[in-house]
C-alpha positions in Angstrom: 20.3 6.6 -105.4 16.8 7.0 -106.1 16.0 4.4 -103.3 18.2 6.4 -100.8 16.2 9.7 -101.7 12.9 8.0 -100.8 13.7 6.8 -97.5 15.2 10.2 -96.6 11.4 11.1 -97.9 9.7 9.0 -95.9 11.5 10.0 -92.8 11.1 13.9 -93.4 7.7 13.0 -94.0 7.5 11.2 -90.7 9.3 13.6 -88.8 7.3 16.6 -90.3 4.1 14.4 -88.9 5.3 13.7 -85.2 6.1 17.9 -85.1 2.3 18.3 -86.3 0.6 16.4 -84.3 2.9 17.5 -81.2 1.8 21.0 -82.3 -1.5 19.5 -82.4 -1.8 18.0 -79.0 -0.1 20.7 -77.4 -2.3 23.2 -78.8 -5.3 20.9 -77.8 -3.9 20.6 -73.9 -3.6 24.6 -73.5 -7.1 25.1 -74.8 -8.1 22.8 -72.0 -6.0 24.4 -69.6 -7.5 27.6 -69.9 -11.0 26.4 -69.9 -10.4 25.0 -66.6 -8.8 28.2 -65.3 -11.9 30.0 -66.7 -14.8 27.7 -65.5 -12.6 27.3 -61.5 -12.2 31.6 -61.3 -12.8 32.9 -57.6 -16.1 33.1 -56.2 -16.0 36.8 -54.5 -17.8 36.5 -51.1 -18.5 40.3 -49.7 -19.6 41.2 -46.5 -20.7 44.4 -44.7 -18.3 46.3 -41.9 -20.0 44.6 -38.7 -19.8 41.5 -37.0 -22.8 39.5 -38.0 -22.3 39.9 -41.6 -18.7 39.5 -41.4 -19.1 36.1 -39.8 -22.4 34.6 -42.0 -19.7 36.1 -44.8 -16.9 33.6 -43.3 -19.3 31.0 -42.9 -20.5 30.9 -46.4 -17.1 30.9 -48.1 -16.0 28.1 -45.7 -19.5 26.2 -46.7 -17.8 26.9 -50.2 -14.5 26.0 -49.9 -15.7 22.6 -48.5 -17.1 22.3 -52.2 -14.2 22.6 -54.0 -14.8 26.7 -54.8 -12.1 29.3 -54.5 -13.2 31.7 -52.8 -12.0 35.6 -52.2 -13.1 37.5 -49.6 -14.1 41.1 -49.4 -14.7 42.2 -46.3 -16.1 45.3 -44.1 -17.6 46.7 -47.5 -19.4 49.7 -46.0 -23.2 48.8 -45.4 -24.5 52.0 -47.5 -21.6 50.8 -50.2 -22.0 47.1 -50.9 -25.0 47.0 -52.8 -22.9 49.3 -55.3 -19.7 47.3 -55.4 -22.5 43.9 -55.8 -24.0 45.5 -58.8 -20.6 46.9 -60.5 -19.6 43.2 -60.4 -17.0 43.7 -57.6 -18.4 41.1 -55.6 -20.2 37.9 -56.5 -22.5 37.0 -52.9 -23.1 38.6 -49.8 -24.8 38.3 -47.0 -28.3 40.6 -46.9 -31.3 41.3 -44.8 -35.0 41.0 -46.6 -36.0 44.4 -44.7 -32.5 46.5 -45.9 -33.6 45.1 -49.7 -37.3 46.7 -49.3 -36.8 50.0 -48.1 -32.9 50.9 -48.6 -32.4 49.7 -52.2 -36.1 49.0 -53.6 -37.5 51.8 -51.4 -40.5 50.2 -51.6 -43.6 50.2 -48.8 -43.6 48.7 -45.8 -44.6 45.3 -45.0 -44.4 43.0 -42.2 -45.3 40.0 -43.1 -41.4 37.9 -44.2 -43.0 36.0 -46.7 -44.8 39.1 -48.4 -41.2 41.1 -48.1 -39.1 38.5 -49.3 -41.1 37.9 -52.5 -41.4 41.6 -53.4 -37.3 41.8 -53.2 -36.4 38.3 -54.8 -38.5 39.1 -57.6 -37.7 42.9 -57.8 -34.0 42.1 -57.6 -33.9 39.8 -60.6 -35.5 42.4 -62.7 -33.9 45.2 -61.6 -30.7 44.0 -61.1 -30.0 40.6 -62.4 -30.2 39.2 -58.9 -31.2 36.3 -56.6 -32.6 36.0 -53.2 -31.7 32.4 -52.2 -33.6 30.8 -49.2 -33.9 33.5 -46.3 -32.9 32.5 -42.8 -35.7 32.5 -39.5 -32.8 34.7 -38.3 -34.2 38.2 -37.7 -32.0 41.3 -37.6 -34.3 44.0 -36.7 -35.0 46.7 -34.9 -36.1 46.1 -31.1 -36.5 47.3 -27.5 -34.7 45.9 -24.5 -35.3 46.6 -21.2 -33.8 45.5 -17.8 -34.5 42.1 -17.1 -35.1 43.0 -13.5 -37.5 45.4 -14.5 -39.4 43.4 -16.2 -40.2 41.1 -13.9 -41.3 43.5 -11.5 -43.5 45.0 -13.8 -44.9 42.5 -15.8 -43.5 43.8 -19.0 -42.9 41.3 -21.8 -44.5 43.2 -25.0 -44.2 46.2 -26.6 -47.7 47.2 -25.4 -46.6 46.0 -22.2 -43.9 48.8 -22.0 -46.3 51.7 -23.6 -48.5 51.1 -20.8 -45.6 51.6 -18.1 -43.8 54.3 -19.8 -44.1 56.5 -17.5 -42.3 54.3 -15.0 -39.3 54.2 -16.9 -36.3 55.6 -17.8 -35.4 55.8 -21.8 -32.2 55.5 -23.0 -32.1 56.8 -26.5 -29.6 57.0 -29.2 -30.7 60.4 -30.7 -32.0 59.6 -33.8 -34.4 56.7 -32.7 -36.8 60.2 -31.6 -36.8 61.4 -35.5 -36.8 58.6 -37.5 -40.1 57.4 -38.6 -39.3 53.6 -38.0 -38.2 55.0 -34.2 -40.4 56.9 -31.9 -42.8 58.5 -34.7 -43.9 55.2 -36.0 -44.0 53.6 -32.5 -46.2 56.0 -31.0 -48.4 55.4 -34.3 -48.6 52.0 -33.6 -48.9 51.9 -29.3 -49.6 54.7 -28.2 -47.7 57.8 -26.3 -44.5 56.8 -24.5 -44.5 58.8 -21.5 -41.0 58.1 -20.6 -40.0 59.1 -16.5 -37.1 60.2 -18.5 -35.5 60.4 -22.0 -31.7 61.0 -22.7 -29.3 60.3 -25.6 -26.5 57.9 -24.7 -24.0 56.7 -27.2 -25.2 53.5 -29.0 -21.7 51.7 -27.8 -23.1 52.2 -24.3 -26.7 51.1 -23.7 -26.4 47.8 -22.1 -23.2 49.5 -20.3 -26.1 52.3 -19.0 -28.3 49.3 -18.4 -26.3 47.6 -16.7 -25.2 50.6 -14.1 -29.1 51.1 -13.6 -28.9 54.3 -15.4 -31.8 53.7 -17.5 -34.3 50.6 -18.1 -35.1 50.6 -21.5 -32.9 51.2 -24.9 -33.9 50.7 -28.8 -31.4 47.7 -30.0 -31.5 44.9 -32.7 -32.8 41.3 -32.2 -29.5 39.4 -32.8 -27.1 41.8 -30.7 -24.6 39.5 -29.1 -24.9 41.2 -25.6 -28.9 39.7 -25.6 -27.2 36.4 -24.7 -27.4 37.7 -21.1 -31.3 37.3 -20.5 -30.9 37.8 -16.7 -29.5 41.0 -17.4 -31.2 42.3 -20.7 -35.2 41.4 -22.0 -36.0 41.4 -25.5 -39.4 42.5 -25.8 -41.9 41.3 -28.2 -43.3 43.4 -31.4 -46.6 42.2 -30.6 -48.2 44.4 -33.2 -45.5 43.8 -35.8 -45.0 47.6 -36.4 -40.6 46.6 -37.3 -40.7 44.9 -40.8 -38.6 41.7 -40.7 -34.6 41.6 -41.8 -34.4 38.4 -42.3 -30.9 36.9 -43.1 -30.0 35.5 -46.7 -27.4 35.2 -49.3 -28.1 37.6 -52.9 -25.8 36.1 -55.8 -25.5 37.6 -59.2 -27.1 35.6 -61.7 -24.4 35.4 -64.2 -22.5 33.4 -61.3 -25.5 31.5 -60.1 -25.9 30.3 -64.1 -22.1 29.3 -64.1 -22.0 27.2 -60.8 -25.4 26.2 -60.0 -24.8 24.3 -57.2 -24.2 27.7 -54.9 -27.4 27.4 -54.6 -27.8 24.2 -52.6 -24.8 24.9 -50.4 -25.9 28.2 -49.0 -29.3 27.2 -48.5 -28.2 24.3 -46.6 -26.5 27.3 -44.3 -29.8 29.4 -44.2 -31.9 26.4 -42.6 -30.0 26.2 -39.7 -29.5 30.3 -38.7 -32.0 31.4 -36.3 -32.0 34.4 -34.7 -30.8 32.7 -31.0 -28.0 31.4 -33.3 -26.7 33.8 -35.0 -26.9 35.9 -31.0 -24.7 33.4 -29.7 -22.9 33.6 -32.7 -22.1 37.4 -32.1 -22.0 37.2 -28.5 -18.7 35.2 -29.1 -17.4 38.0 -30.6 -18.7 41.1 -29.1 -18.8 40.0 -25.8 -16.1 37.3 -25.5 -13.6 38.8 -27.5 -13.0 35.5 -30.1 -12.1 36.4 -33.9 -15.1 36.3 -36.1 -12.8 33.6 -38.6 -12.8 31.4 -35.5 -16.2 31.6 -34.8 -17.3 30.9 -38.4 -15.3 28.1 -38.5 -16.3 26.6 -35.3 -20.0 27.0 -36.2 -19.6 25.9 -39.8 -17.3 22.3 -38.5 -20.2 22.0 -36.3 -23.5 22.1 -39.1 -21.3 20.9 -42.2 -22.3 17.3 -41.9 -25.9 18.1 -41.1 
């Protein structure tokens, strides 16, 4: 009798053993699960409401994906919003432009010299706001003058100080504002000298190369990486010559609570930056706005074609 009751002992003992350490092991394998699930959330890509930004967004997340990163996408975030929804933590990266950082958000002086301005808003940016700048892009986003290709030629006008000097030649086509503001006009005038336009009227900003085009005017304010500037027959891009427009360089701005988690973001998106140039990223939104392709496409296209670069 007394032998039966220890063996029934021993096995209650062994069973009671198995059920712990199943307990154990199972207890042990969750934890691990939702470590993973923690350490592999979604990285939030934003992106502004126009076409550039929406396809250096795309191309980004693709770069990514490729990585092994999930990725959500939060797209056409209002330009005068995103830096709001980037700082409330509702988005994790987005595509922004050195100038917009300088005197939108940091409203800080203007400079023109792209190392100086990138410098003053990666290092304002991480104090401020617990940001980085990664590496900025040679693409250039800013503010310009085109004129008439045909023009051009005939007149000899390839500068800024070219065009001030035959002002009064030309017709302007202006979008309102560009007479007021102080990076329009004002500061031009500052910087050049009098425009003497032939004539001055305000056209819609959806139709200057349209008005160009017809001949209705020669010249139009417009910015450096519009996709319709693919068209150099029809459209000149004229040269800053004495840098008045500060630079809007291209480059990706992740929170550094991210950046800490998954270092490598770095690496990948710089690896994007070095290759967008302002003729790229033209083409880029030429296919777009001029040949009708979804942005997605193009991104995808464009990234297949640099990924193993």
């Amino acid at each position: 009798m007394k032998s039966k009751k220890t063996v029934l002992a021993l096995l209650l003992g062994v069973l009671l053993f198995a059920v712990s350490a199943f307990a154990f092991f199972n207890k042990s394998n969750q934890s691990s699960e939702n470590t993973s699930t923690q350490s592999g959330e979604s990285i939030r890509i934003g992106s502004k409401d126009f076409t550039e930004n929406l396809i250096v967004a795309e191309i980004y997340a693709l770069a990514l994906e490729d990585k092994g990163y999930s990725v959500e996408r939060v797209s056409n975030i209002s330009s005068s919003l995103i830096h709001n929804s980037f700082v409330n933590d509702e988005i994790d990266i987005y595509p922004e432009y050195t100038g917009t950082g300088l005197l939108s958000i940091l409203k800080a002086e203007m400079e023109t010299d792209p190392n100086k301005v990138y410098e003053t808003v990666k290092s304002q940016y991480k104090d401020k706001f617990q940001v980085t700048w990664l590496d900025y892009a040679a693409a250039n986003d800013g503010q310009g003058l085109v004129i008439r290709t045909e023009v051009a030629k005939e007149l000899g006008i390839k500068t800024i100080s070219d065009l001030q000097k035959h002002a009064s030649e030309l017709r302007f086509a202006s979008q309102g504002e560009f007479d007021q503001r102080e990076d329009g006009i004002p500061g031009l005038e500052k910087a050049y000298g009098k425009f003497a336009w032939k004539s001055s009227k305000v056209y819609d900003n959806s139709l200057k190369y349209a008005v160009l085009e017809n001949e209705e005017a020669d010249v139009t304010p417009a910015y450096t990486t519009e996709g319709q500037l693919v068209n150099t027959d029809k459209f000149t891009l004229l040269e800053d010559d004495k840098q008045f427009w500060p630079p809007y360089n291209l480059a990706p701005v992740v929170r550094d609570s991210v950046l800490k988690t998954n270092p490598e973001i770095a690496d990948v998106l710089n690896k994007i930056s070095v290759q967008l140039d302002t003729a790229t990223v033209t083409s880029l939104n030429a296919k777009v706005d001029v040949d009708g392709e979804e942005y997605k496409d193009v991104a995808k296209e464009y990234y297949d074609s640099i990924k193993n670069k």
